[in-house]
C-alpha positions in Angstrom: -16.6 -36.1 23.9 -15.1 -35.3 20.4 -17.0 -33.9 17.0 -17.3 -37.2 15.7 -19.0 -38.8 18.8 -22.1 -37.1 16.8 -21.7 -40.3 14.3 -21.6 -43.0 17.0 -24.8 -45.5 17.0 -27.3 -43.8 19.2 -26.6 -40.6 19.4 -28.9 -38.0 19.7 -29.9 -36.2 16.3 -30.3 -33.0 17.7 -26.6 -32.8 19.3 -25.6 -33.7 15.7 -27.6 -30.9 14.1 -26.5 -28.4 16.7 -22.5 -29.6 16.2 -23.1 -29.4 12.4 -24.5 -26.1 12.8 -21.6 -24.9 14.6 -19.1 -26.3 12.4 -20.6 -25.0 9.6 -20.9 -21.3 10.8 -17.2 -21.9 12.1 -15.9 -23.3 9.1 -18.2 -21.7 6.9 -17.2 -17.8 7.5 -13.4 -18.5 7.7 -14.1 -19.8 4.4 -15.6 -16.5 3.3 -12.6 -14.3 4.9 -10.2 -16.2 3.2 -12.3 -16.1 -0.5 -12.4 -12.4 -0.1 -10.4 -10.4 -2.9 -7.8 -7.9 -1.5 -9.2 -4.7 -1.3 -6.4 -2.6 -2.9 -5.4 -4.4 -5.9 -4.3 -1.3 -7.8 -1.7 0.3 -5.4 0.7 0.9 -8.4 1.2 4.0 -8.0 -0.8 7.4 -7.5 -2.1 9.4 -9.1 -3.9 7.1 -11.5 -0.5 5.7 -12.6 -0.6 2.4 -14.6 2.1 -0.1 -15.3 3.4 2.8 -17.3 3.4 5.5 -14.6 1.4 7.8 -16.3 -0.7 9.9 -14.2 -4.1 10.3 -14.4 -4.3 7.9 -17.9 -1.9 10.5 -19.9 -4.9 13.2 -19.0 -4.1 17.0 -18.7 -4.1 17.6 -15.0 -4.2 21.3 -15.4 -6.7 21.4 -18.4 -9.5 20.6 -15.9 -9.2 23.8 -13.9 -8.6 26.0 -17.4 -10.8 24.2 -20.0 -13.1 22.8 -17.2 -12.9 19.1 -19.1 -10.8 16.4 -19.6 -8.1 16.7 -22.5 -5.8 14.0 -23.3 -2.1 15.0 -22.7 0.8 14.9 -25.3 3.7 13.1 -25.4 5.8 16.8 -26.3 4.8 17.7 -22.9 5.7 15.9 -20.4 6.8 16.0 -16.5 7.7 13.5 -14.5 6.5 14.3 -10.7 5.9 12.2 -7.1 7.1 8.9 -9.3 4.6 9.5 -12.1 4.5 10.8 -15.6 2.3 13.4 -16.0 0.9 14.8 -19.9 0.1 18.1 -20.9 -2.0 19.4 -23.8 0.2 22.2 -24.0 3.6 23.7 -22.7 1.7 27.0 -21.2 -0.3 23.6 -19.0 3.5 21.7 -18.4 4.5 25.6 -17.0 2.0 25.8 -15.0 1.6 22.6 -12.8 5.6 22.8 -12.5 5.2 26.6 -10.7 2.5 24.8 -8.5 2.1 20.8 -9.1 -0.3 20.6 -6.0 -2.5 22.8 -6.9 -3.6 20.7 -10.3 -2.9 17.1 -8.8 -6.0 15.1 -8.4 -6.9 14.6 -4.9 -6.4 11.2 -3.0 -3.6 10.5 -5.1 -5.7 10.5 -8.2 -7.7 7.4 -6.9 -11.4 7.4 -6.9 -13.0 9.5 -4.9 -16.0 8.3 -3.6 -14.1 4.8 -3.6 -11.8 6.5 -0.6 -15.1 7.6 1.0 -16.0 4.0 1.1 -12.8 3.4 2.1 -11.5 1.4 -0.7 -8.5 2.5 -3.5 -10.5 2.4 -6.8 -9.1 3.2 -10.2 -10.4 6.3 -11.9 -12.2 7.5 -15.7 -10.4 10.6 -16.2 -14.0 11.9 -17.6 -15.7 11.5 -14.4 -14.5 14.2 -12.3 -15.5 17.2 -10.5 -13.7 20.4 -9.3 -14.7 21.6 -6.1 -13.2 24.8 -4.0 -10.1 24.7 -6.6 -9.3 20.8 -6.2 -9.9 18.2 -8.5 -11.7 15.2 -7.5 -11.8 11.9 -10.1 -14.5 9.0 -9.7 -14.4 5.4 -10.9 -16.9 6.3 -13.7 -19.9 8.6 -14.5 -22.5 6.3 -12.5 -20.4 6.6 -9.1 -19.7 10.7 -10.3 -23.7 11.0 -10.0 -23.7 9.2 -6.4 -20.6 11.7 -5.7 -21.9 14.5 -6.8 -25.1 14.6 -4.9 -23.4 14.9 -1.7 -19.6 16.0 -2.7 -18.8 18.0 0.9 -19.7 14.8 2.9 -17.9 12.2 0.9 -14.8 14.6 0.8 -15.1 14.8 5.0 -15.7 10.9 4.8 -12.3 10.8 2.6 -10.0 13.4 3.7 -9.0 11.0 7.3 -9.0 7.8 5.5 -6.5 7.8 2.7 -3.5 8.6 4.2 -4.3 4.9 6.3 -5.1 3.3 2.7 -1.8 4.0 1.8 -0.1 1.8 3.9 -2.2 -1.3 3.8 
């Protein structure tokens, strides 16, 4: 008996509905895997780096911790670090992440935070962000910054084991 004996003269309407049924649902969610959008679209580079490898959209890495806000870097000060271009406000800033470049670098390679939680790589706004025991922490945008801060500890324990396995999808 084959799929199309369904169509034969005869044959019973409920065998047909039941085969279509099945086909459908076979057919159907193969259909959806294959429609799905990759899931890390933006792998780039880190630390927020563009086509232009510039980390963190040309943002101050180190103003964070010492102003406690975004500042936009400057082309005078600039380091190049882990494959991306990083800008500085200032050369005291440009000093200071080259004496200690991991303290001041965004965690999660400057991807979204709560978008590593979820287990996605999302790009960041350098205006949504949050520092937490000494590390810096970017979000997609100030909506998802809300749903991060309300809980920051358990989305950082949710994100700390997943991004290394991000990486290399």
């Amino acid at each position: 008996m084959s799929v199309f004996d369904c169509c034969r003269p005869g044959a019973p309407r409920t065998r047909i509905s039941r085969r279509l049924a099945a086909l459908l649902m076979l057919f159907g969610s193969s259909m959806a895997v294959v429609a799905a959008p990759p899931v890390n679209t933006l792998k780039p580079g880190l630390f927020g780096a563009s086509t232009t490898d510039t980390a963190i959209v040309g943002y101050d890495p180190v103003a964070y911790f010492t102003e406690g806000r975004p500042v936009p870097g400057s082309d005078a000060h600039v380091h190049t670090w882990k494959g991306a271009k990083w800008k500085f406000a200032s050369a005291a800033h440009l000093e200071m992440f080259k004496a200690h470049p991991e303290r001041y670098a965004p965690q999660y390679g400057g991807y979204c935070a709560y978008g590593v939680a979820k287990g996605d790589l999302v790009k960041i706004d350098p205006e949504a962000f949050a520092v937490i025991d000494g590390k810096l922490y970017l979000n997609y945008d100030s909506g998802i910054q809300k749903k991060w801060a309300r809980d920051p500890q358990g989305y950082i324990k949710a994100a700390d084991p997943k991004f290394p396995g991000l990486l290399e999808q």
